[in-house]
RODO-2510 file (C-alpha; in nm, 4 decimals, decimal comma):
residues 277
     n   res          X          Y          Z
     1     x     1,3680     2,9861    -1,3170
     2     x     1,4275     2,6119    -1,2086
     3     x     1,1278     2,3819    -1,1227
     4     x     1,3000     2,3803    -0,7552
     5     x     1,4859     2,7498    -0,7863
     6     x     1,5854     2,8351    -0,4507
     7     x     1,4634     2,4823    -0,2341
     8     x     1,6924     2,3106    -0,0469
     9     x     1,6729     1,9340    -0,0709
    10     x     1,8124     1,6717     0,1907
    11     x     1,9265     1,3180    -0,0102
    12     x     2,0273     1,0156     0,1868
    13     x     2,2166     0,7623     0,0120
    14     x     2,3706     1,0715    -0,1724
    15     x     2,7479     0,9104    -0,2485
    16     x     2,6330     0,7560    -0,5369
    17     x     2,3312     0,5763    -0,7613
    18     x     1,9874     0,6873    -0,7375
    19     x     2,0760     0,9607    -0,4697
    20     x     2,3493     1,1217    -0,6522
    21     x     2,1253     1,1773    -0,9444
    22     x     1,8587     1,3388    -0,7423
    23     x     2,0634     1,5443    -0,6219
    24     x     2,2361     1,6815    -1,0306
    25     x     1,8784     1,6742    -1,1515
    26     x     1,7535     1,8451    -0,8175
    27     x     2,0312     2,0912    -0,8851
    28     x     2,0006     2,1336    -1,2476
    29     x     1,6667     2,2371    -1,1615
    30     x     1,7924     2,5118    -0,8820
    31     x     1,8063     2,3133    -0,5150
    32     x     2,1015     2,3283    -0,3008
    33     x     2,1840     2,0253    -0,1469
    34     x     2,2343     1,8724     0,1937
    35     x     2,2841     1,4427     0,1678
    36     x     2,4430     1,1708     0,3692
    37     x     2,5887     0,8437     0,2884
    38     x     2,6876     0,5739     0,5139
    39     x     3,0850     0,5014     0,3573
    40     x     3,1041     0,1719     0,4678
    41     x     3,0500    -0,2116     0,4652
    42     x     2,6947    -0,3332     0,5075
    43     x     2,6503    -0,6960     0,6055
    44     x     2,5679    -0,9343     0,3731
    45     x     2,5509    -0,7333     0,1079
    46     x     2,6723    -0,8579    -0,2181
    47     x     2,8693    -0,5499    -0,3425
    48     x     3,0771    -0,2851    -0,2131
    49     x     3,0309     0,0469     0,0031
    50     x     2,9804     0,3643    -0,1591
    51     x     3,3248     0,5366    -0,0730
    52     x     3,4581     0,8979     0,0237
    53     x     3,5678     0,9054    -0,3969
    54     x     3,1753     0,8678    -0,4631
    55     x     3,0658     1,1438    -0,2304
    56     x     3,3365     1,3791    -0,3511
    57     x     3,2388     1,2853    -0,7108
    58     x     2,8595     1,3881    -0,6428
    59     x     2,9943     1,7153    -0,4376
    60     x     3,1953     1,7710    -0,7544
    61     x     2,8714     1,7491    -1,0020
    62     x     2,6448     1,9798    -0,7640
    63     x     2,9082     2,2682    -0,7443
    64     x     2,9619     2,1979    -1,1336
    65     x     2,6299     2,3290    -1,1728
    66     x     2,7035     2,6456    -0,9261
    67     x     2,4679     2,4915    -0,6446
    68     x     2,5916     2,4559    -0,2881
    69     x     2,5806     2,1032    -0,1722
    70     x     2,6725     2,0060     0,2035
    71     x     2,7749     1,6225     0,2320
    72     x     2,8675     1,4578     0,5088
    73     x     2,9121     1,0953     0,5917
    74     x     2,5663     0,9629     0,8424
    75     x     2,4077     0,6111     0,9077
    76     x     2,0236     0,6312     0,8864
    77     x     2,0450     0,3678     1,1490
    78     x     2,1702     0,6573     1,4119
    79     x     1,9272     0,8766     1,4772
    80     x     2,1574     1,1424     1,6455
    81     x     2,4115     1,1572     1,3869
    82     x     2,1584     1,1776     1,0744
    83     x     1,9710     1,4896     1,2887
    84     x     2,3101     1,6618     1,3302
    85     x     2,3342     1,6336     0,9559
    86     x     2,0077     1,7743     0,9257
    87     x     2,0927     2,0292     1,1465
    88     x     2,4088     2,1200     1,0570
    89     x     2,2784     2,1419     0,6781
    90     x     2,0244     2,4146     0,7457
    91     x     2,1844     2,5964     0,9800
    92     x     2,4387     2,6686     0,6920
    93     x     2,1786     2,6358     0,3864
    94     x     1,8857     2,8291     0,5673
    95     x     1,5931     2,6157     0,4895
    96     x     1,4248     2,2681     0,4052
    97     x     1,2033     2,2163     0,1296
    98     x     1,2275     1,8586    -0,0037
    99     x     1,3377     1,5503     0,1959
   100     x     1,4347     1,2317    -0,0457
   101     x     1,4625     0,9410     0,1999
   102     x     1,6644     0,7268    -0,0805
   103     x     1,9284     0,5302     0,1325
   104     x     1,8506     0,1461     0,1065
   105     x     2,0677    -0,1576     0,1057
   106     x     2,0236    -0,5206    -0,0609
   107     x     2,1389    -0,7980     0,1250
   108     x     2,1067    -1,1890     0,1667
   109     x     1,8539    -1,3843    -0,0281
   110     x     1,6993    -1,6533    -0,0075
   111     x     1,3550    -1,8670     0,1467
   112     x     1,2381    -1,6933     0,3813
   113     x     1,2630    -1,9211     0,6867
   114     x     1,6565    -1,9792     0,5971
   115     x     1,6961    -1,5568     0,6200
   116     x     1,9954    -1,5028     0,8957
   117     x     1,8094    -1,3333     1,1834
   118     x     2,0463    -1,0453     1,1677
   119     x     2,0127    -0,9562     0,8168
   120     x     1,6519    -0,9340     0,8581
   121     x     1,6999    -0,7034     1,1164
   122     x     1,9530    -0,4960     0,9822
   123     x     1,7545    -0,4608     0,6226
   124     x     1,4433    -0,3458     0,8225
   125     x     1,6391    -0,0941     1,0567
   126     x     1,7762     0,0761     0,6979
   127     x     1,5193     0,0428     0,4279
   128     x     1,1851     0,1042     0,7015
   129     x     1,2898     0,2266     1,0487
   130     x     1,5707     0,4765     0,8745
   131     x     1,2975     0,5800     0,6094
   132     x     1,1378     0,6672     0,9502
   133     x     1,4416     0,7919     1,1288
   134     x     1,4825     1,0569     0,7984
   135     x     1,1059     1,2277     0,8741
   136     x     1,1642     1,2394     1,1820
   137     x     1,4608     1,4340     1,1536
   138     x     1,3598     1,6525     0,8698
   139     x     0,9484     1,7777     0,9319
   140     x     1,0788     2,0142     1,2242
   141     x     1,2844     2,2176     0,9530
   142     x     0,9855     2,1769     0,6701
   143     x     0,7361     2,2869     0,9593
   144     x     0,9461     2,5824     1,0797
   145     x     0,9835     2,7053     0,7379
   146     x     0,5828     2,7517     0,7106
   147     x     0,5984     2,7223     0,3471
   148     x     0,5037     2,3115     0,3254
   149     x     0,7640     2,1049     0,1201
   150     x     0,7809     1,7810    -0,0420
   151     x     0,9061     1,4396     0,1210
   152     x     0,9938     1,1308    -0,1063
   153     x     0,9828     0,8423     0,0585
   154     x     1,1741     0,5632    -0,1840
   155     x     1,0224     0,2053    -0,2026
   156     x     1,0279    -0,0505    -0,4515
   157     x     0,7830    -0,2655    -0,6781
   158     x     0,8261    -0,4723    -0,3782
   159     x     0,6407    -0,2441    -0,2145
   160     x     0,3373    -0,2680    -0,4260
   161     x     0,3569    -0,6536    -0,4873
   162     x     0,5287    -0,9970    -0,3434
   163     x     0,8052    -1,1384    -0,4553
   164     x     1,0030    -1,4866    -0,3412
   165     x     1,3293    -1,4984    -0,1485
   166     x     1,3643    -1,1403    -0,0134
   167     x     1,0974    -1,1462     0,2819
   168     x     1,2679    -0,8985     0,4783
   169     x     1,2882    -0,6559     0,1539
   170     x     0,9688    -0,7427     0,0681
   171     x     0,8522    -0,6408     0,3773
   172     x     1,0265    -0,3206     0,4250
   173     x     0,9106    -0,1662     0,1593
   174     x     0,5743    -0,2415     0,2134
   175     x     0,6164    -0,0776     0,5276
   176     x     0,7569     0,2357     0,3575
   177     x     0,4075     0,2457     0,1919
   178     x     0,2245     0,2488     0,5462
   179     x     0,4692     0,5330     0,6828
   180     x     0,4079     0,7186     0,3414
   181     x    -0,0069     0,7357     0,3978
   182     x     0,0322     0,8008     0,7810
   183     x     0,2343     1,0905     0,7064
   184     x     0,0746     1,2319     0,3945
   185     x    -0,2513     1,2501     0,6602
   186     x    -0,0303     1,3875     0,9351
   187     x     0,1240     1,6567     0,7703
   188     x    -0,1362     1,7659     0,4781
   189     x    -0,2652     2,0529     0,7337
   190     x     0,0296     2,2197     0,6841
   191     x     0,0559     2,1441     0,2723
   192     x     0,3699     1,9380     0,3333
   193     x     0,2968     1,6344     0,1042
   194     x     0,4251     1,2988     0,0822
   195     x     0,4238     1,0484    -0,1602
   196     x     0,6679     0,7119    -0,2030
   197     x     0,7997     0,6250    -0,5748
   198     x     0,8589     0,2649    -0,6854
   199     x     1,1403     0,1638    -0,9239
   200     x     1,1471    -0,1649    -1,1116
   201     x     1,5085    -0,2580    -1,1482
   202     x     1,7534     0,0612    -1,1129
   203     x     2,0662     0,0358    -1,3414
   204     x     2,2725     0,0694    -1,0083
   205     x     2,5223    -0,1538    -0,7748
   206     x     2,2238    -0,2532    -0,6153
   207     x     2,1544    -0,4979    -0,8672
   208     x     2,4927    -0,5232    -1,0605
   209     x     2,6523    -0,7455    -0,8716
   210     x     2,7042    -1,1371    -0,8607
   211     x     2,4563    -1,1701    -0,5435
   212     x     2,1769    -1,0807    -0,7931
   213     x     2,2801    -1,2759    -1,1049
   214     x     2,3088    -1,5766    -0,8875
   215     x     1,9337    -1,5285    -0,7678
   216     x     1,8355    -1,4637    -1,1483
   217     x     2,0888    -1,7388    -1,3105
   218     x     2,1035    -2,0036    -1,0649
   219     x     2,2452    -2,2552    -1,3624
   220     x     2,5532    -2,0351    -1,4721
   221     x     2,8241    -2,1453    -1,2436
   222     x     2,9772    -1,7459    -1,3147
   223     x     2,6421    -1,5719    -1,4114
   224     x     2,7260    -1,2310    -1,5794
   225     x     2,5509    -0,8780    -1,6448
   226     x     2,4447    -1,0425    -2,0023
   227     x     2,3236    -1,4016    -1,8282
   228     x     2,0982    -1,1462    -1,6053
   229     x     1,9296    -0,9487    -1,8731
   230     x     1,6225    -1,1331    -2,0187
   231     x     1,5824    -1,2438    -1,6432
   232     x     1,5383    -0,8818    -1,5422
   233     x     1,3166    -0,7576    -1,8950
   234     x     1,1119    -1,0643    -1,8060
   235     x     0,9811    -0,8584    -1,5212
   236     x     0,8940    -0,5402    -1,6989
   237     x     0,6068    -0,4884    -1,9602
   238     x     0,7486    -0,2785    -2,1819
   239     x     1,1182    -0,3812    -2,3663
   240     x     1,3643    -0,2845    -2,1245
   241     x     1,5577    -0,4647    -1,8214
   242     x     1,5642    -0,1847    -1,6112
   243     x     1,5390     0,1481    -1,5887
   244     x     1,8121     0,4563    -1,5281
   245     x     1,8947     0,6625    -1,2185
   246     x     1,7951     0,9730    -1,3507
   247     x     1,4366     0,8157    -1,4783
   248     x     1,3677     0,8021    -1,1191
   249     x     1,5175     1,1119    -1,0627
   250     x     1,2536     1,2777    -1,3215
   251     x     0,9948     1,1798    -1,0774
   252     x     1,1364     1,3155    -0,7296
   253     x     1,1501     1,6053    -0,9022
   254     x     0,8213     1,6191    -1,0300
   255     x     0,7119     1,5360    -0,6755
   256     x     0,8845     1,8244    -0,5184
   257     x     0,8069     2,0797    -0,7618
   258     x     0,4706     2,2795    -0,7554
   259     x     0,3836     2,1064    -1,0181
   260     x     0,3095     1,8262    -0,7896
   261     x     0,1195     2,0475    -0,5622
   262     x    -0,1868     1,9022    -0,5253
   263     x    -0,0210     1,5394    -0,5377
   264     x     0,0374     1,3394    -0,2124
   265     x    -0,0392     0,9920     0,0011
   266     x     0,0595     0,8293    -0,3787
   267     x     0,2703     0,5120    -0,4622
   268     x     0,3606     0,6376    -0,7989
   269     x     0,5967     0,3413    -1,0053
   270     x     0,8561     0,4089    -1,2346
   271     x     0,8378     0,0803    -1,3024
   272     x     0,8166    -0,0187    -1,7039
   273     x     0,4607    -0,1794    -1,6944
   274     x     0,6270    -0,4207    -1,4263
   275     x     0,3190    -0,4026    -1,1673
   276     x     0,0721    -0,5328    -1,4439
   277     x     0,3371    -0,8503    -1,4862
***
């Protein structure tokens, strides 16, 4: 039997990066799958959308390993249209079990009181208030099922310490952490747990783009991958410059296994020492 044999997991952000690999390693581990992805340009940010290709890809890999996977295309921003997802994925799946609320976007950077207005309202209305939107749309199906569940709430090390020129990320994710503990208290009655994980650098478009190199190699006048690499291990205690998707996908599935049972209301980093930097 798989750690998660017969759950049924709900990914945001499923198209591509971290949330396609929850959702293989959720799978290879027995979940079926119901995930979301927004599909299109996001303001400001400094690399492309994930596409109907990527979604397709990570329907592809689920079904590879003989799981069902429902994917559909939703903006955490729209309440309505991520709880029809919900909806519509376990009215054909059956049940809920684990909620990953991975969707989050990069955008501008820069000081903080030269942050566009609207970017700082647009990063907190994905990477906090859609966090938000995602429980609120997913405890009615873990409460009906009566058999408690798991929700993964996905932060950042800059959720867990400051950093310069990303105030608004900085700040949502910080946030996440405060939603995280309110919940964890909320819903322990009923043994569904909650608990946020926070990545150092992710090996993911999120960070592989120019917008970041720039930030971490503001003398090359075309900084590359390479130029951002002892930039990014300079953050992390142990020898690396980031980690993989699937290292954080290891630890959502810890998290909604029983083997995390007893386990919630915890920022747990998968971070590479980078909190004690």
């Amino acid at each position: 039997m798989g750690r998660v044999e017969g759950k049924v997991a709900f990914i945001t952000g499923v198209a591509r990066g971290q949330g396609r690999s929850h959702a293989i390693r959720l799978a290879q581990e027995g979940a079926d799958i119901i995930g979301v992805d927004l599909l299109e340009d996001i303001p400001g940010a400094p690399y492309g959308p994930a596409t109907e290709d990527d979604l397709a890809e990570t329907v592809a890999a689920v079904e590879a390993l003989d799981r069902r996977i429902i994917a559909t295309k939703a903006d955490v921003r729209d309440y309505a249209g991520l709880k029809k997802a919900v909806d519509d994925g376990v009215a054909q799946l059956g049940r809920l079990d684990i909620v990953s609320a991975n969707a989050g976007i990069s955008t501008q950077m820069g000081p903080t009181e030269e942050l566009d207005e609207d970017m700082w309202q647009n990063m907190i209305d994905t990477n906090l208030s859609g966090v938000w939107r995602t429980t609120k749309a997913t405890i009615p199906h873990l409460r009906a099922g009566g058999r408690g569940g798991s929700i993964i709430l996905t932060s950042s090390e800059a959720g867990i310490k400051g950093y310069a020129n990303i105030a608004h990320y900085v700040s949502a994710k910080h946030g996440v952490v405060g939603l995280m503990r309110t919940l964890a208290l909320e819903l322990a009655p009923e043994m569904i747990r909650v608990n946020s994980i926070h990545p150092t650098q992710v090996d993911t478009p999120m960070i592989q783009n120019e917008g970041t190199y720039r930030l971490f190699a503001p003398d090359k006048e075309k900084p590359t991958r390479e130029d951002f690499l002892p930039a990014s291990q300079a953050m992390n205690a142990l020898p690396i410059p980031w980690v993989e998707a699937v290292d954080i996908s290891n630890a959502v599935l810890f998290l909604a296994s029983d083997e995390a049972r007893y386990i919630t209301g915890v920022p747990l980093p998968v971070d590479a020492g980078c909190f004690l930097k």
